[in-house]
Short mmCIF file of the C-alpha atoms (twelve columns), coordinates in Angstrom:
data_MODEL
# 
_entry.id   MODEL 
# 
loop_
_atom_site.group_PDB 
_atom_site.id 
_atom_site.type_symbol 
_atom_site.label_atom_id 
_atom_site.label_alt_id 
_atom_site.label_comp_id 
_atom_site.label_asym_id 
_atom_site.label_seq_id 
_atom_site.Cartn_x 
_atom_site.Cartn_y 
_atom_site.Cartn_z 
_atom_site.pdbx_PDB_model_num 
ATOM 1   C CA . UNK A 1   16.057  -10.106 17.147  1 
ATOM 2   C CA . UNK A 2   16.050  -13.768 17.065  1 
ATOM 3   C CA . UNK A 3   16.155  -16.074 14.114  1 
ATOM 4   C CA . UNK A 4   12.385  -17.012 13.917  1 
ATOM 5   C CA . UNK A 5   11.237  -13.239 13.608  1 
ATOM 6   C CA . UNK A 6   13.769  -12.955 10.726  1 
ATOM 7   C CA . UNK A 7   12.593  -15.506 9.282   1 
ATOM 8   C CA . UNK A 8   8.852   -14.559 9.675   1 
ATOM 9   C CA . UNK A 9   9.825   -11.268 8.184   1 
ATOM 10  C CA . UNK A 10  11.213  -12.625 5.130   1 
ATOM 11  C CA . UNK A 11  8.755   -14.339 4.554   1 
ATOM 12  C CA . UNK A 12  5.782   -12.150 4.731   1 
ATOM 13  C CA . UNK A 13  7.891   -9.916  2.661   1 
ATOM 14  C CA . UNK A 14  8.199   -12.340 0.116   1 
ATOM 15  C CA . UNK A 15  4.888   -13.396 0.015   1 
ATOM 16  C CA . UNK A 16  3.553   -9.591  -0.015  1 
ATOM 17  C CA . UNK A 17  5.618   -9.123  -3.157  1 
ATOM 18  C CA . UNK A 18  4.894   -12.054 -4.582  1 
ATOM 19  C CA . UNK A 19  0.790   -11.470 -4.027  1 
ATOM 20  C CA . UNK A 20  1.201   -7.708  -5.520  1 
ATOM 21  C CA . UNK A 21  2.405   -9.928  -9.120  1 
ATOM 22  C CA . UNK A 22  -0.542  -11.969 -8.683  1 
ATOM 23  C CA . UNK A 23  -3.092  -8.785  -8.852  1 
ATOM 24  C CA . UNK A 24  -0.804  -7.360  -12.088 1 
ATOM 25  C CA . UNK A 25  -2.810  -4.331  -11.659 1 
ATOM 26  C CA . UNK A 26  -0.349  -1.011  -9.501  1 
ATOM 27  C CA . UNK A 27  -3.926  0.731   -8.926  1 
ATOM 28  C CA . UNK A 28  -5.962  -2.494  -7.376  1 
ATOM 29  C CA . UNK A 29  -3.290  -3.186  -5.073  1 
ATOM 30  C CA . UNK A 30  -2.396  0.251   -3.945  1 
ATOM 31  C CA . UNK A 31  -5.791  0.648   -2.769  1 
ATOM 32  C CA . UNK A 32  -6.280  -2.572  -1.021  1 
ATOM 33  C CA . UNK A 33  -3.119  -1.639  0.577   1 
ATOM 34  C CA . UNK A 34  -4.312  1.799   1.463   1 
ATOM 35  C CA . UNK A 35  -7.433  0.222   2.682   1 
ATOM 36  C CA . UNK A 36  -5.186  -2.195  5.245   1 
ATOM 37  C CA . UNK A 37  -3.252  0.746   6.289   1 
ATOM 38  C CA . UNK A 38  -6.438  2.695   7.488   1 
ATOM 39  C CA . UNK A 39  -7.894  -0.174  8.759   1 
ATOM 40  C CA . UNK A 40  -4.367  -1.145  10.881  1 
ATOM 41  C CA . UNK A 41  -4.548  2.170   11.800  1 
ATOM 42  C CA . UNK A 42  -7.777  1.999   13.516  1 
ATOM 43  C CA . UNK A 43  -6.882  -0.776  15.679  1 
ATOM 44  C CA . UNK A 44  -4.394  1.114   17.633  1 
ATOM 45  C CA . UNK A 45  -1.898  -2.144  17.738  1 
ATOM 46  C CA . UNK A 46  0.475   -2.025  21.141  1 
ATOM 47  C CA . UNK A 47  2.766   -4.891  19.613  1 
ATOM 48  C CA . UNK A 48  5.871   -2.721  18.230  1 
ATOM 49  C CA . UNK A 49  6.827   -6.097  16.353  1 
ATOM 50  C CA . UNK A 50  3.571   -6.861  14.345  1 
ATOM 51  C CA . UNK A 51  2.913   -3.448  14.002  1 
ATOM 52  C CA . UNK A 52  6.193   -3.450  11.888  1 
ATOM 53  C CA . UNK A 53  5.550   -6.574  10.721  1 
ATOM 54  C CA . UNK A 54  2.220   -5.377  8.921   1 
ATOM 55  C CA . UNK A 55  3.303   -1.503  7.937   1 
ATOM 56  C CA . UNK A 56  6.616   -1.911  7.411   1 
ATOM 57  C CA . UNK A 57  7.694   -5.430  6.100   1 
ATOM 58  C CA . UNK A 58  3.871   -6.429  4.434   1 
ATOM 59  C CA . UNK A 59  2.299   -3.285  3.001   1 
ATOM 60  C CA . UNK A 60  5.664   -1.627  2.271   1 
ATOM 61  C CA . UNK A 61  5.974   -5.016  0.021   1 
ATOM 62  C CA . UNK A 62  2.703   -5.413  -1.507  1 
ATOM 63  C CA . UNK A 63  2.587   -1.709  -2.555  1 
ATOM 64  C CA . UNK A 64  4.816   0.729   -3.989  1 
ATOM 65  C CA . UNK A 65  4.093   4.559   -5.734  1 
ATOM 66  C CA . UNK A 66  6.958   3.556   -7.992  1 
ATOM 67  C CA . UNK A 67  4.788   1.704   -10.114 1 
ATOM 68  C CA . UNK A 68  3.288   4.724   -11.077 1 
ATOM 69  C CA . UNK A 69  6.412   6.369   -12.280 1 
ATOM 70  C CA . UNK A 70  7.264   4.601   -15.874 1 
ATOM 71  C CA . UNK A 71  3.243   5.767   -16.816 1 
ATOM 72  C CA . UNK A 72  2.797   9.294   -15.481 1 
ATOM 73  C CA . UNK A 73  7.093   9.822   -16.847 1 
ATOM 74  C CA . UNK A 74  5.324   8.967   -20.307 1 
ATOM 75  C CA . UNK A 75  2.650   11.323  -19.729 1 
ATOM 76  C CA . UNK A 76  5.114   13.797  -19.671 1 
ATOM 77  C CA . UNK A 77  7.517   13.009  -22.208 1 
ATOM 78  C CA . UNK A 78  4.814   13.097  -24.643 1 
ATOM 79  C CA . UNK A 79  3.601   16.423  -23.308 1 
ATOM 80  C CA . UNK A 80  0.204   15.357  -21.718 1 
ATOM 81  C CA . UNK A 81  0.423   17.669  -18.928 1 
ATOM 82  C CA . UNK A 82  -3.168  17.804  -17.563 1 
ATOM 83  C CA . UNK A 83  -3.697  13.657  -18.035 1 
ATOM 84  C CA . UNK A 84  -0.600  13.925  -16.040 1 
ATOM 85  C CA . UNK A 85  -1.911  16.287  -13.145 1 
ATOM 86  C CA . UNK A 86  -5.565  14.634  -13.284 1 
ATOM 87  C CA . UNK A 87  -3.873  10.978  -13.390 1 
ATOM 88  C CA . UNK A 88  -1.436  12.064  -10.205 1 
ATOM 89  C CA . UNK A 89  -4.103  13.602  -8.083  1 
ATOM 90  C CA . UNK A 90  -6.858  11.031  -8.585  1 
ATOM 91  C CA . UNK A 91  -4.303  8.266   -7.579  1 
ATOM 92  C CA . UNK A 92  -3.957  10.424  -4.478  1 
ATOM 93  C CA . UNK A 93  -7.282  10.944  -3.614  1 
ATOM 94  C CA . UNK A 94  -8.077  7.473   -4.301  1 
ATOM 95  C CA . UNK A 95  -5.497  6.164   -1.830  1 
ATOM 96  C CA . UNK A 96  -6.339  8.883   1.014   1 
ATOM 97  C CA . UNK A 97  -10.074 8.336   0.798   1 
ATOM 98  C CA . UNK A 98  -8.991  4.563   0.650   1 
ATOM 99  C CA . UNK A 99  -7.033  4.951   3.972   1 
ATOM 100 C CA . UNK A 100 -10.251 6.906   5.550   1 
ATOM 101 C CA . UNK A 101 -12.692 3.934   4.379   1 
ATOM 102 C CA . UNK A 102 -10.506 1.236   6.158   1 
ATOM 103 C CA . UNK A 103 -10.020 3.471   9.339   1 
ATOM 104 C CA . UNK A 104 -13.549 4.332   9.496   1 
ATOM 105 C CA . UNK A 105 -14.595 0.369   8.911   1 
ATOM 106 C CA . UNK A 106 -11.986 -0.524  11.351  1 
ATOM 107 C CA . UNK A 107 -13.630 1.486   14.066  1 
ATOM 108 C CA . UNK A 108 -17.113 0.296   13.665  1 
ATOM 109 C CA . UNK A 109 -15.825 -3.263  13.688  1 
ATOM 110 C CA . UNK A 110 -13.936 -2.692  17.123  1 
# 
């Protein structure tokens, strides 16, 4: 790999990360990335590089379940067990009918 596609990874890494701060909100910006994911997916990219470049180095940086952790962990520790379950499977329904919405957009725009 040469030293121009380093640095174009670091720096849409950077910028991914630094653009997830700017929304301050884990929810927002796990569905926009879900969105981009099914929409990516629709396109069928043949580039390995910008493939990787967008699922790997951007979305993998803009979005993370992690964020999730510290609130459902308090769910728990205080004993709210069906917030918890509710909270956990509507942030995964949200993100796979998210990823559907962007594929299905992404194949009536191609």
């Amino acid at each position: 790999m040469n030293f121009l596609r380093i640095c174009l990874l670091i720096i849409v890494s950077y910028s991914s990360a630094l653009l997830r701060l700017y929304f301050n909100n884990i929810l927002l910006v796990s569905l926009i990335a879900s969105f981009i994911y099914g929409f990516c997916l629709s396109l069928k990219i043949k580039n390995s590089f910008l493939e990787n470049l967008i699922f790997i180095y951007f979305l993998s940086s803009f979005t993370t379940f992690s964020g999730f952790i510290p609130y459902l962990a308090e769910l728990v520790i205080e004993g709210n067990y069906l917030t918890f379950f509710v909270y956990l499977n509507l942030i995964i329904i949200l993100n796979i009918f998210f990823i559907y919405c962007g594929f299905i957009f992404g194949k009536n725009k191609t």
